[in-house]
C-alpha positions as CSV (number, residue, x, y, z in Angstrom):
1,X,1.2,20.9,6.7
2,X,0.1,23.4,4.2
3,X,-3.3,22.1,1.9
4,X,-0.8,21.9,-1.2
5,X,2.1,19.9,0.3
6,X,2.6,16.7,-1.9
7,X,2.5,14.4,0.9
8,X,-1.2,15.8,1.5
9,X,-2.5,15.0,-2.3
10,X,-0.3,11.8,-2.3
11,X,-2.2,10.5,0.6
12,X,-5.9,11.5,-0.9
13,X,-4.5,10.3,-4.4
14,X,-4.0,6.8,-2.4
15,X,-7.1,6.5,-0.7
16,X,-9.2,7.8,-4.3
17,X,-7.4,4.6,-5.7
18,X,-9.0,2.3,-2.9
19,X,-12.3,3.9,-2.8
20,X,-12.5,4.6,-6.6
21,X,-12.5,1.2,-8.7
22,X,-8.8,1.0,-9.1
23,X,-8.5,-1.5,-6.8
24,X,-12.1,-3.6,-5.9
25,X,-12.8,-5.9,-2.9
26,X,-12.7,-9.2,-2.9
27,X,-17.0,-8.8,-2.4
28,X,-17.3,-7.0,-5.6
29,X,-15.5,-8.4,-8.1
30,X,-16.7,-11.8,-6.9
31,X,-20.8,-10.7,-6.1
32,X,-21.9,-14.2,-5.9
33,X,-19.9,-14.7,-2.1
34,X,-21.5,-13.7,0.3
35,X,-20.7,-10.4,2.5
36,X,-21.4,-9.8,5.9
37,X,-21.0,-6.0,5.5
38,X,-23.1,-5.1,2.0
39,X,-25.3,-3.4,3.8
40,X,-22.4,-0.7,5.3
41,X,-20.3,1.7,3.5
42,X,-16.9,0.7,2.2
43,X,-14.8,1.8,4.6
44,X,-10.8,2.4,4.0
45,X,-8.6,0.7,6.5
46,X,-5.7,2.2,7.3
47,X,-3.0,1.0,9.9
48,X,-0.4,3.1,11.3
49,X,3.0,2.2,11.6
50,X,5.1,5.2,11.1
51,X,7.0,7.2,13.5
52,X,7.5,10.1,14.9
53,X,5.0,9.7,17.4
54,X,3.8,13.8,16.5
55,X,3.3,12.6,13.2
56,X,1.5,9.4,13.8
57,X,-0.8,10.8,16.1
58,X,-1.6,13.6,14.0
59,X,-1.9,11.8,11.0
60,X,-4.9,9.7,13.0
61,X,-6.5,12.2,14.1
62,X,-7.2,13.9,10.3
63,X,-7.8,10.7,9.3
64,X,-10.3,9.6,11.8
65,X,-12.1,12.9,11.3
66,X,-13.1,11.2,7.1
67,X,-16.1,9.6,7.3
68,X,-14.8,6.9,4.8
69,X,-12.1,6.1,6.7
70,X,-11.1,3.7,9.9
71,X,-7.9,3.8,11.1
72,X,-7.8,0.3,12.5
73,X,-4.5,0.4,14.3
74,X,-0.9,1.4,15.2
75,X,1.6,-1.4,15.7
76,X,5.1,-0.6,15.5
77,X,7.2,-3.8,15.6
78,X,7.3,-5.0,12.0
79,X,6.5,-8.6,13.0
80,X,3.4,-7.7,15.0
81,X,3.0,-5.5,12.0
82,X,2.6,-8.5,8.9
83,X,0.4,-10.0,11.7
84,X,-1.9,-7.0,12.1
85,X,-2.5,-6.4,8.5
86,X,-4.2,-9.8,8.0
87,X,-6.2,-9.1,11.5
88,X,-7.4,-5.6,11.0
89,X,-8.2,-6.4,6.6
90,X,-6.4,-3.0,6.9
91,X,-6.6,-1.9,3.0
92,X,-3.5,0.8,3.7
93,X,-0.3,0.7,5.7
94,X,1.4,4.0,6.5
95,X,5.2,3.4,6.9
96,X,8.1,5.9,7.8
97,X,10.1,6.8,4.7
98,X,13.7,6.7,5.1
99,X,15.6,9.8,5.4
100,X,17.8,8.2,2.5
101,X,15.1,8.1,0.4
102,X,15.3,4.2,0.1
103,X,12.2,1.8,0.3
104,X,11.2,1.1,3.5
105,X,11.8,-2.7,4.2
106,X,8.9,-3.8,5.3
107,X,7.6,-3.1,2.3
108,X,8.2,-6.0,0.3
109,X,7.5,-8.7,3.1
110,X,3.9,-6.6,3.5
111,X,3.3,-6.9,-0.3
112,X,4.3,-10.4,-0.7
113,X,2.4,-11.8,2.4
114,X,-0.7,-9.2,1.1
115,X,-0.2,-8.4,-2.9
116,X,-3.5,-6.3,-2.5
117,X,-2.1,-3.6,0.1
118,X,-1.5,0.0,-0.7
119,X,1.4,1.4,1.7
120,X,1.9,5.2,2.2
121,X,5.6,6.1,3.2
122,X,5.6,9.1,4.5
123,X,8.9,10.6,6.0
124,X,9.1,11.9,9.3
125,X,9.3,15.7,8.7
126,X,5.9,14.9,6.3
127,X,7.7,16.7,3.2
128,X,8.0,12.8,1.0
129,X,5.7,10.3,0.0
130,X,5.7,7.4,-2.2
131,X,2.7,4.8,-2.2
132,X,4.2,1.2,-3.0
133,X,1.8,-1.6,-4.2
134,X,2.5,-4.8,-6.5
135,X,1.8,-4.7,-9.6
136,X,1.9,-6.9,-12.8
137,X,4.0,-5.4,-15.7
138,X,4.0,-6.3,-19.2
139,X,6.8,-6.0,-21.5
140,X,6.5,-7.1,-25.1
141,X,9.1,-9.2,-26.7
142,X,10.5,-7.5,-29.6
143,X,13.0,-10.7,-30.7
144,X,10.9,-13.2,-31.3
145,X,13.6,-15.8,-32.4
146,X,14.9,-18.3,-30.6
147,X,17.8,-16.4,-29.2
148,X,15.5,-13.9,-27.8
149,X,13.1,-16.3,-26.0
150,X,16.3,-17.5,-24.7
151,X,17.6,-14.4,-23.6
152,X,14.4,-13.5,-22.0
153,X,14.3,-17.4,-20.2
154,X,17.8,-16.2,-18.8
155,X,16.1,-13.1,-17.6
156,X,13.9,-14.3,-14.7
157,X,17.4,-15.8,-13.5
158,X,19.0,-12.3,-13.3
159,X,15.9,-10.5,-12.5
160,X,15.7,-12.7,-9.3
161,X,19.2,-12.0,-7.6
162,X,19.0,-8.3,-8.2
């Protein structure tokens, strides 16, 4: 893939969040608990899980070549997979990307059993990318009256079956 392929700056753009302050380990925010690793560089954990093989394999090898990077793993089976994330402390999960365009569906077991994960969905011809990670939105409440803090009460219940 050429140097100015999206999926190439989509998967530094990733890794700059984890390494950069937008997300902070647990170690840092919290400096009073103690660290076992304080005295080594952060390291980004990745795990693989996407597919084709070529891809997969290629993909580790770049990455393994970063000297602030570990990939950690490659589990394919999506149950071994929610296992492996809380084994490995893997920061990133790369996924396959549908050919449809659709979120993968491991995604949103991964990032309710692990809210802090990053996961790079990369399709299989490496042309797409989308990083998926939760997040907590905010949306004002214009209507203040009591049929609007109704209306947004009946919200969550509509929200939920969607």
């Amino acid at each position: 893939m050429a140097k100015g392929a999206p999926a190439f700056w989509l998967l530094f753009e990733s890794l700059s969040l984890l390494s950069h302050g937008a997300w902070t380990p647990y170690h840092k925010t919290y400096p009073n608990q103690e660290n076992l690793t304080e005295t080594l560089d952060y390291f980004v954990k990745i795990l693989l899980a996407n597919r084709p093989e070529a891809l997969r394999t290629s993909l580790a090898m770049f990455l393994q070549q970063q000297s602030d990077i570990e990939v950690v793993g490659t589990v394919l089976d999506p149950v071994e997979l929610l296992v492996a994330v809380g084994d490995t402390q893997a920061d990133m999960v790369v996924v396959t990307l549908p050919d449809s365009g659709d979120t993968p569906g491991i995604c949103s077991h991964l990032l309710h059993e692990y809210p802090q994960l990053l996961i790079l969905a990369l399709s299989a011809a490496r042309t797409r990318a989308c990083v998926y990670r939760q997040a907590i939105t905010v949306e004002p409440l214009a209507d203040l009256s009591d049929v609007g803090i109704l209306a947004a009460v009946r919200r969550v219940k509509a929200d939920s079956t969607c």
